[in-house]
C-alpha positions, -999 to +999 in steps of 0.1 A: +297-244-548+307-265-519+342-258-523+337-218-526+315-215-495+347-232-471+369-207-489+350-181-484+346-194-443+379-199-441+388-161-452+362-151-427+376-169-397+412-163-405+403-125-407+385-124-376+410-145-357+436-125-366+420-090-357+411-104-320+420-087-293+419-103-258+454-103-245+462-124-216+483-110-182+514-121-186+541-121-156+573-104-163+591-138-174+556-136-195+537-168-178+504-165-178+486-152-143+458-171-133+435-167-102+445-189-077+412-197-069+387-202-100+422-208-120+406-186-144+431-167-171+431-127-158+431-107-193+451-078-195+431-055-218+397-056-201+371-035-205+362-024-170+373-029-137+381-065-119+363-067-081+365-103-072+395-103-096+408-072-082+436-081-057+448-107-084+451-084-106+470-063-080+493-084-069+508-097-105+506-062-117+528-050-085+550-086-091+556-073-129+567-041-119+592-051-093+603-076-117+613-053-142+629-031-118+655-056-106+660-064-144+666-028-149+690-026-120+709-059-128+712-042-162+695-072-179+674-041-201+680-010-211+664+024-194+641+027-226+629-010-226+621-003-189+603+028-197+585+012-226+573-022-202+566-001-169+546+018-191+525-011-208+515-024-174+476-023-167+465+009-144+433-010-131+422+027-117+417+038-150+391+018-160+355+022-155+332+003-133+315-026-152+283-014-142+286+020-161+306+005-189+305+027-218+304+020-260+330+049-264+348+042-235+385+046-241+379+059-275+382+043-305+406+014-304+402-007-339+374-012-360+370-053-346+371-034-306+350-004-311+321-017-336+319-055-327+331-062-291+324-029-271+286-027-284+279-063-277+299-060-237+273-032-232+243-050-240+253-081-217+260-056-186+228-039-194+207-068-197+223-081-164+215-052-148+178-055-157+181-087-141+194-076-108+229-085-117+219-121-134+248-120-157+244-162-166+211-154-176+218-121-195+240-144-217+213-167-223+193-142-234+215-116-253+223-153-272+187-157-280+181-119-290+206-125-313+196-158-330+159-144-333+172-112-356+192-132-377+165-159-376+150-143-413+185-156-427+188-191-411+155-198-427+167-190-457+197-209-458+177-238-442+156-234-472+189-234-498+200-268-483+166-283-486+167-275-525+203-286-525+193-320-510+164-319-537+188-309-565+213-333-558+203-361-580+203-340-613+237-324-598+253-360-595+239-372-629+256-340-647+291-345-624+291-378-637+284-370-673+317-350-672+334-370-649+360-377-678+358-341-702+385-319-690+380-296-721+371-259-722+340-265-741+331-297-716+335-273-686+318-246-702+285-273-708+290-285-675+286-254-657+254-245-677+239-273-670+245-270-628+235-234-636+203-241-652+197-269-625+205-238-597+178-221-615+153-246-617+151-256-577+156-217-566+191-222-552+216-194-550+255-210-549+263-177-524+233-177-503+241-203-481+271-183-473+254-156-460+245-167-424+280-175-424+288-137-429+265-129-403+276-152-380+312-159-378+322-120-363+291-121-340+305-153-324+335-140-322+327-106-305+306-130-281+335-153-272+360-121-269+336-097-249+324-127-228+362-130-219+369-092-216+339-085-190+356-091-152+322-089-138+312-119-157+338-140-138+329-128-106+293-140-108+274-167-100+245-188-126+227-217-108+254-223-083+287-221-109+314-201-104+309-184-140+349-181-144+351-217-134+367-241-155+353-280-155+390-289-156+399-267-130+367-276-111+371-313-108+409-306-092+394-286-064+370-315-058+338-299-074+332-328-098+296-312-110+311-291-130+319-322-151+283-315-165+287-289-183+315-307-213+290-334-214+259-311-224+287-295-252+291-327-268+256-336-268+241-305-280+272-303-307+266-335-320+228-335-325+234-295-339+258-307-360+239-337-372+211-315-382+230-294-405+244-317-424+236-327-456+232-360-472+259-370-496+270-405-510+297-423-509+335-410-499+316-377-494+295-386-470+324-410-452+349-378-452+317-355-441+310-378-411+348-380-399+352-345-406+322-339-387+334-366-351+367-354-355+349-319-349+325-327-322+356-346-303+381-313-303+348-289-289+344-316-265+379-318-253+377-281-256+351-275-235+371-288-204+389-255-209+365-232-213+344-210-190+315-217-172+302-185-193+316-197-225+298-229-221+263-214-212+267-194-239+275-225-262+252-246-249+222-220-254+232-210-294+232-251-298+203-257-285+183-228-302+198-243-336+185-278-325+151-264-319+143-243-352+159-266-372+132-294-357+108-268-359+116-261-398+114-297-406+083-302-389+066-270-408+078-290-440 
C-alpha cells in the first residue's frame, strides 16, 4: 500500500511539474533578468501588468530587441529567426492591469493555465483588494480558505493513518509469516489476510491518497500564480519587500529577512513530524533520514524563495500543525 501511494505521488508531481508554465525573462544571450533592486527573477509570461517592475521589464525587453537586431545585421540569424524572436518578446501594453485581472483573460491557454492558475490569480487579487491592497495578507488567507474546504478530506486521511498505526501489528505479524513464501498461492494468502485486516480496522489502501490528489495541483497553481502576479512583488506585508529574497536581503544589508528560512525549517520539521507514522526498525531509520534530508533541501530552499512564497509556506505549515494537534487532542 505504501509503495502504491509514492507511485501514485510521484505520477502526480511529475505531471504537474511538467505542465507548469512560469517562464522566466531571459536576455538575448538568454540570462536570466533580475531586478536590480529586490533581485527578484522578472517572469516573462505574467498575467497582468508589472508597475514597480515596470521599467525593468522595459529596459531588458528594449536590450533583447536591440540585441537581436545587431545579430540580425551581423548575420549571426537568419530574417525568419529574427522574425520569429522579435515576435516572442513580451508587449507589456497588452496586458491588463492587475487590479481588473480577468479568469478568461487572454483566452484559453492550456488546461493547467486556464482551470488551475488563472482562477486561483483572481481570487488572491480580489481578496487583496478587499483588503485595501493587503496582498501578504490575501495570501494568508486565500491559504486558509483553501485548507478549510479540503479540511473534510484531511480528516479523513488523518483518520486512515490512525487505523494504519492501529493495524500495524497484525500487518507485521502477516509480513513476517510470508517473509520467506514467494509462491503464487503464498501471495495470494498473504494478500487476503492484509485484505481482511484492511477490512477489519476500516482502512482503505487508496484513501490516504486522496488529499494527495487534491493537494499536489492546488500547491502548484499557488506557487505558479503567486510567481505570475507582478503586483504581488511590488507590495509590502509587515515591512518585507514581498519579492525579496532572504538571500538577496542579507547582501543588501537587511539581515531580518534571515527570519523568514528559520520559521520554514521550524514549521517544516514539526509538520513533518506530525505526519509521520511510526514504523520499526530500517523503516523507521530510512523514514527519519528521508524525512531530515527533506526538511534540510526546503530549508536551504527557502533562502531562495520569495518573501510571498514563504508566507504562503509558512501559513499552510502552520495550519497542518494546528489541526493535526487539534485531531489528536479530540482523540
Amino acid at each position: 500500500m505504501n509503495k502504491n501511494k509514492k507511485i501514485i505521488v510521484l505520477i502526480i508531481m511529475l505531471v504537474f511539474l511538467m505542465t507548469g508554465c512560469t517562464k522566466q525573462l531571459k536576455d538575448a544571450d538568454g540570462k536570466v533578468v533580475q531586478d536590480k533592486k529586490t533581485k527578484q527573477v522578472l517572469i516573462e509570461n505574467v498575467l497582468c501588468k508589472p508597475d514597480a517592475l515596470k521599467d525593468s521589464y522595459e529596459k531588458a525587453l528594449e536590450q533583447k530587441k536591440l540585441d537581436y537586431d545587431k545579430m540580425y545585421e551581423e548575420g549571426d540569424i537568419s530574417k525568419k529567426e529574427y522574425n520569429k524572436k522579435v515576435k516572442s518578446i513580451l508587449d507589456i501594453d497588452k496586458l491588463p492591469e492587475c487590479t481588473k485581472i480577468s479568469v478568461v483573460e487572454g483566452g484559453y491557454e492550456t488546461f493547467w493555465t486556464s482551470v488551475f492558475v488563472k482562477p486561483l490569480a483572481w481570487v488572491i487579487v480580489n481578496v487583496g483588494k478587499l483588503l485595501k491592497n493587503s496582498y501578504g495578507l490575501a495570501i494568508i488567507l486565500v491559504t486558509l480558505l483553501i485548507k478549510i474546504v479540503l479540511l473534510p478530506f484531511t480528516i479523513k486521511t488523518l483518520k486512515q493513518s490512525e487505523n494504519i498505526q492501529k493495524a500495524q501489528p497484525q500487518l507485521k505479524k502477516i509480513e513476517k509469516k510470508y517473509a520467506n513464501l514467494n509462491d503464487q498461492q503464498s501471495m495470494m494468502m498473504k494478500s487476503n489476510e492484509m485484505m481482511a485486516v484492511y477490512k477489519k480496522y476500516k482502512i482503505n489502501p487508496m484513501s490516504g491518497c486522496l488529499i494527495s490528489f487534491i493537494q499536489i495541483p492546488l500547491f502548484f497553481a499557488f506557487y505558479e500564480a503567486l510567481y505570475r502576479l507582478p503586483i504581488l512583488f511590488e507590495n509590502k506585508f509587515l515591512g518585507l519587500h514581498m519579492g525579496m529574497t532572504p538571500l538577496a536581503a542579507a547582501g543588501a544589508g537587511e539581515w531580518y529577512y534571515l527570519i523568514l528560512p528559520i520559521l520554514v525549517g521550524l514549521v517544516t520539521y514539526f509538520s513533518f513530524k506530525m505526519n509521520k507514522n511510526s514504523l520499526s526498525g530500517d523503516q523507521e531509520k530510512q523514514m527519519n533520514m528521508m524525512f531530515n534530508i527533506m526538511i534540510i533541501m526546503i530549508f536551504i530552499t527557502s533562502f531562495s524563495m520569495s518573501t510571498a512564497i514563504i508566507i504562503y509556506w509558512v501559513t499552510n505549515s502552520l495550519f497542518t500543525i494546528i489541526q493535526n494537534l487539534l485531531f489528536k487532542r479530540s482523540k
